[in-house]
C-alpha positions in Angstrom: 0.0 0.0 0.0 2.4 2.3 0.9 4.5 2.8 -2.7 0.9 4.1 -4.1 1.4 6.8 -1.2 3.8 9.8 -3.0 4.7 12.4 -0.7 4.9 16.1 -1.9 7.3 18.0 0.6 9.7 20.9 0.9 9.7 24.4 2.4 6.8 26.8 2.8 6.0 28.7 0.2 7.6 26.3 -2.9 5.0 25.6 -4.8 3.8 22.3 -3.5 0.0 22.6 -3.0 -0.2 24.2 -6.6 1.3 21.2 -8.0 -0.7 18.5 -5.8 -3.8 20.8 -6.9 -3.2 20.6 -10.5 -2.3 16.7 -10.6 -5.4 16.1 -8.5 -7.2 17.7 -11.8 -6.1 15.1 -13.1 -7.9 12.7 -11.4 -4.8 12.1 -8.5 -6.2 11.2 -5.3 -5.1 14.2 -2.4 -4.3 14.9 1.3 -4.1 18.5 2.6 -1.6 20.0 4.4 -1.7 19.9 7.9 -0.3 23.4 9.1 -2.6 25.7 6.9 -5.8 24.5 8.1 -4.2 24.2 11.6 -3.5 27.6 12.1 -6.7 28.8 10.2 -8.7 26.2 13.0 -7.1 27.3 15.7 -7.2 31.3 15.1 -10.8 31.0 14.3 -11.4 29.8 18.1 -8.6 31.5 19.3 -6.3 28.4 20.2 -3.1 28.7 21.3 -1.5 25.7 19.0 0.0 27.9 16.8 4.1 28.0 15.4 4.3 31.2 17.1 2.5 30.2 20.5 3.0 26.8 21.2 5.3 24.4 18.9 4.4 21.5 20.3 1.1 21.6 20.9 1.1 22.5 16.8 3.6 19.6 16.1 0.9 17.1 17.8 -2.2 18.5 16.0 0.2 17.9 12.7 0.9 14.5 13.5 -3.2 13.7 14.5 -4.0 15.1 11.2 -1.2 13.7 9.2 -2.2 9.7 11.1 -5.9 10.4 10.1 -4.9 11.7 6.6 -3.0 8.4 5.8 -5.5 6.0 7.8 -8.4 7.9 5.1 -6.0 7.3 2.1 -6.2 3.8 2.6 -9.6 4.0 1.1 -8.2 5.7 -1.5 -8.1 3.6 -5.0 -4.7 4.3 -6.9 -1.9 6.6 -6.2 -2.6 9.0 -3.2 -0.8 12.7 -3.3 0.2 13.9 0.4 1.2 17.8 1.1 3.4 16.6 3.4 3.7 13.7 5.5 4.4 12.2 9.0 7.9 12.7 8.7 7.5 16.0 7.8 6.2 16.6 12.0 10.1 15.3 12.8 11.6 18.1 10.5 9.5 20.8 12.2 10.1 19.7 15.6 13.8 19.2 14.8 13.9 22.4 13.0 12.5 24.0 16.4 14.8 22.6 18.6 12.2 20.8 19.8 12.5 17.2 21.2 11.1 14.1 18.6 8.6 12.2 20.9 9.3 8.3 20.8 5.5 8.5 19.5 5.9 10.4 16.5 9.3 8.6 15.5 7.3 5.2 16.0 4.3 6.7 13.5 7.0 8.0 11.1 8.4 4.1 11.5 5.1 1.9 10.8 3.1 4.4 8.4 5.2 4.6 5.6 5.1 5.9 2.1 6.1 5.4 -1.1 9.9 5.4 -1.0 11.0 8.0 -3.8 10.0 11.9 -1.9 9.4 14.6 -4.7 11.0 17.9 -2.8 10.5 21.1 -3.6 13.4 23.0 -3.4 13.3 26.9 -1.7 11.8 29.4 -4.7 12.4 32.6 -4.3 10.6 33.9 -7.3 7.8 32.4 -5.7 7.9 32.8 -2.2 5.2 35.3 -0.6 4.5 35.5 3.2 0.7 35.4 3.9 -1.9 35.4 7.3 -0.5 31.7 7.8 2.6 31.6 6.2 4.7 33.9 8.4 8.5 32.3 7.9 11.2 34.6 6.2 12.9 33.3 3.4 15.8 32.2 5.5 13.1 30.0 7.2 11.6 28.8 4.4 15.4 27.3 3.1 16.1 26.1 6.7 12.3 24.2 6.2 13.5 23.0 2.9 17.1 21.2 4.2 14.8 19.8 7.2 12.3 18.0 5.4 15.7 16.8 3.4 17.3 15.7 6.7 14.2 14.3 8.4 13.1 12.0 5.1 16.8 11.0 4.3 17.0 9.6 8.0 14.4 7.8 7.4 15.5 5.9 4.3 13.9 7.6 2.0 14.7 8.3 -1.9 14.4 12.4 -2.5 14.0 13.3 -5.9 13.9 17.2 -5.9 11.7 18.9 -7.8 12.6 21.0 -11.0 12.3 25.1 -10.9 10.4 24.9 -13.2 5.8 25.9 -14.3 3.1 23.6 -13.0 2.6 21.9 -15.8 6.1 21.2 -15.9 6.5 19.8 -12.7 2.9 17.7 -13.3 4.7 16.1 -16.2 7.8 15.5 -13.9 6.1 13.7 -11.0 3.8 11.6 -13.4 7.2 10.6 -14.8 8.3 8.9 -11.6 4.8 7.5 -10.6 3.5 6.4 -13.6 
């Protein structure tokens, strides 16, 4: 199950959800980010697990969404496309400073994906800050080399994206998981 599960990672702002939008047009099964819709969630009711409040309370409310995001893709017939994955909680938390719980190590062990990680590298003709995207440039690389780390250590493949239009990087991933 898991090599049908293709992971779209990197730093914010790199054009990830564009390109997991425009291949699920194409009839690709998709999981959300995590962080977006966290922060949107917990501003709307004025929570406190925010990456500018409380790191870990945000890390665990990634990794919640990110177990129920692949537990729902196993429903899922054919390839899945995650924005962003389990591993992706151990690359923030590290990236932090923040301690890895045994936990989320032991999720990132048994819920694995497809081996090969498309990466997006750090754009800066692309990069804009926004309401929920708050990270500087020299965040959003540090992100980048994270998600690198933190998916390397974990044995996986990362094949980095191209600079390169949508519909350039659409025909690029279908390239590798066709």
């Amino acid at each position: 199950m898991a090599e049908r599960f293709h992971i779209i990672t990197g730093g914010p702002g790199s054009g990830k959800s564009s390109l997991i939008e425009a291949l699920g047009s194409e009839g690709f099964a998709q999981m959300p980010e995590a962080g977006r819709a966290i922060i949107q969630d917990q501003v709307s009711i004025g929570g406190t697990a925010l990456p500018w409040s409380d790191r870990e309370a945000f890390a665990a409310l990634m990794l919640s969404w990110e177990m129920r995001s692949y537990r729902e893709a196993t429903s899922c017939p054919g390839s899945v496309l995650f924005d962003r994955g389990i591993p992706d909680v151990i690359g923030y938390l590290r990236l932090c400073g923040l301690p890895v719980p045994a936990t989320t190590m032991r999720a990132a062990e048994i819920r694995r994906y497809a081996k090969r990680v498309f990466i997006a590298p750090h754009w800066p003709a692309i990069f804009a800050q926004d309401t929920e995207r708050k990270q500087s440039p020299i965040e959003a690389e540090a992100t980048y080399r994270a998600m690198i780390d933190a998916y390397s250590g974990l044995g996986y493949e990362i094949i980095q994206l191209p600079l390169a239009s949508v519909t350039d990087r659409v025909s690029f991933v279908r390239s590798h998981i066709a």
